[in-house]
N, C-alpha and C positions, 0 to 999 in steps of 0.2 A: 686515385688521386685526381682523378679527374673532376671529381664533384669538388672540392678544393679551387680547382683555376678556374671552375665557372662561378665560382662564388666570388671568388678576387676577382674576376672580367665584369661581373655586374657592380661592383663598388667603385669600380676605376672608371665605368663607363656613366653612372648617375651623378657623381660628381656634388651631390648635397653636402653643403657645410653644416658641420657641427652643430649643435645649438643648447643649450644648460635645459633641462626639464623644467625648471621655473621661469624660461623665459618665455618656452611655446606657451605656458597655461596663460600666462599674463594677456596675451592676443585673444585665447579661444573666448568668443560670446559665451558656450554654456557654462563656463566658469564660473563661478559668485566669487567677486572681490572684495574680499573682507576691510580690508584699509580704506576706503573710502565710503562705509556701508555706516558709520557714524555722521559724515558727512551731508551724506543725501538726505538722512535722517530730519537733521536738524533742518536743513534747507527746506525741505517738504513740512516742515512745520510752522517756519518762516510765511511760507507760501498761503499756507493754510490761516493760518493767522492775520493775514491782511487783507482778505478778502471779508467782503463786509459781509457779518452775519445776520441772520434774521431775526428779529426780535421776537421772543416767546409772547403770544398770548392766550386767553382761554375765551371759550364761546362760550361758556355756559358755569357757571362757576355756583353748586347748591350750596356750598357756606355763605354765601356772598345773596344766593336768592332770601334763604332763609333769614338770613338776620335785615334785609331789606324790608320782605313783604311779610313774610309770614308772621315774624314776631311783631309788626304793627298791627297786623288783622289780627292776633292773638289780643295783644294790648286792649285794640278797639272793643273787641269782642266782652272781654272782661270788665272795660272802665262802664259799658252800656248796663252789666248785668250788676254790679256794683250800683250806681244810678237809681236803680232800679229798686235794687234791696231798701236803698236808700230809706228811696221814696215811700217803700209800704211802712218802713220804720217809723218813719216820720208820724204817716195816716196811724199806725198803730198806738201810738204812744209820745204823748206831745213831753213828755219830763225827759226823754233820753236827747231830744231835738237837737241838744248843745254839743254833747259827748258827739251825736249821730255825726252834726255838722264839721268838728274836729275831723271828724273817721276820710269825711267827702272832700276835706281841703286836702289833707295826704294823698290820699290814693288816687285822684281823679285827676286835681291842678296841679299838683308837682309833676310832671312826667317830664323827663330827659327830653334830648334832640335826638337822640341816639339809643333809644331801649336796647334793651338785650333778653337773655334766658330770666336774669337774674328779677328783673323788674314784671317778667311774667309769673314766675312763679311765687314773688311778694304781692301781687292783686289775686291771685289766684287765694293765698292764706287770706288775705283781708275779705275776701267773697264768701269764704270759708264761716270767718267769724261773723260777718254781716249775719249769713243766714241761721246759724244757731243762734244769733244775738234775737231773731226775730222768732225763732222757733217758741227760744225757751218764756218771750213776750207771751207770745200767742200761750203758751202752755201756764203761765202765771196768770193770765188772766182767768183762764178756766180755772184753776185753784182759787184764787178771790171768789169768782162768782157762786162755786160751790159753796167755799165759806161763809159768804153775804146769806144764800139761800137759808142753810144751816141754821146761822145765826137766825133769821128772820121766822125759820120755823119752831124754833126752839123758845126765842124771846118770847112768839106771841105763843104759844102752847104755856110757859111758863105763868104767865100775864095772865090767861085765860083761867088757870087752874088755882092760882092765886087769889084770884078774884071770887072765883067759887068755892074755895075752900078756907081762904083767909090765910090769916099769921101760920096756923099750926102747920101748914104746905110751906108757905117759904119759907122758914127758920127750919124744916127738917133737916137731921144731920144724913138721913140718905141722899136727899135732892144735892146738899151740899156738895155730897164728896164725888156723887156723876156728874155734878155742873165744873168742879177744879181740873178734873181730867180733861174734859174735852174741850 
């Protein structure tokens, strides 16, 4: 019995008042306080919010290079080699000159303030068709002058043999029917 009155001697002697278990946690710091944890919330947002922000920018921005420089140097680059096509069309063949001239007013004097991909890749076709326009020149003329020669060696070989041999050479039905073919 005696562990008994020393236990009742030390509660009569400390003399601590009562207290509800939810009152001590309400005081302790390591507690988290849920009821006011929507509170702080909003308030640190408040806080955040009115503090002046920085304005985003960029140093270096390659959409922004590319459709400045690049697509103009593209442009330049293509309107010079156009010009150019032009020009030999031109020295090539004085009957296309008109048609040529139409080709030079589109592609070259119309250009935007503001090119894009779009306007490079339409000089890009028209450069396209310039140079076959000039090719298939150049290749038509070699067919003519083949032809001219032909003709020229045929005519006088013909003329030549006519001459020497008379009526009975040119009214042949063989001469006839190799001269309809070709």
């Amino acid at each position: 019995m005696n562990f008994f009155n020393l236990s009742q001697n030390q509660k009569s002697q400390s003399k601590v008042p009562y207290k509800n278990p939810a009152e001590t946690f309400e005081n302790n710091p390591f507690d988290f306080d849920y009821s006011s944890f929507g509170e702080k919330k909003i308030n640190q947002q408040k806080e955040q919010s009115s503090a002046p922000m920085r304005k985003e920018f960029s140093l270096f921005s390659y959409q922004e290079y590319y459709e400045r420089e690049l697509v103009k140097k593209q442009i330049k680059e293509l309107v010079e080699q156009i010009r150019k096509e032009i020009e030999l069309i031109k020295k090539a063949d004085k009957t296309l000159l008109n048609q040529v001239s139409e080709i030079e007013h589109i592609a070259v004097e119309q250009l935007p303030e503001k090119p894009g991909i779009y306007h490079v890749r339409f000089l890009e076709i028209v450069l396209r068709i310039l140079q076959s326009l000039r090719q298939k020149i150049g290749e038509s003329k070699t067919w003519l002058s083949a032809m001219i020669s032909r003709k020229k060696k045929r005519g006088s070989l013909f003329l030549a043999l006519s001459k020497k041999k008379g009526t009975q050479y040119s009214l042949s039905q063989e001469l006839q029917s190799a001269r309809s073919v070709q």
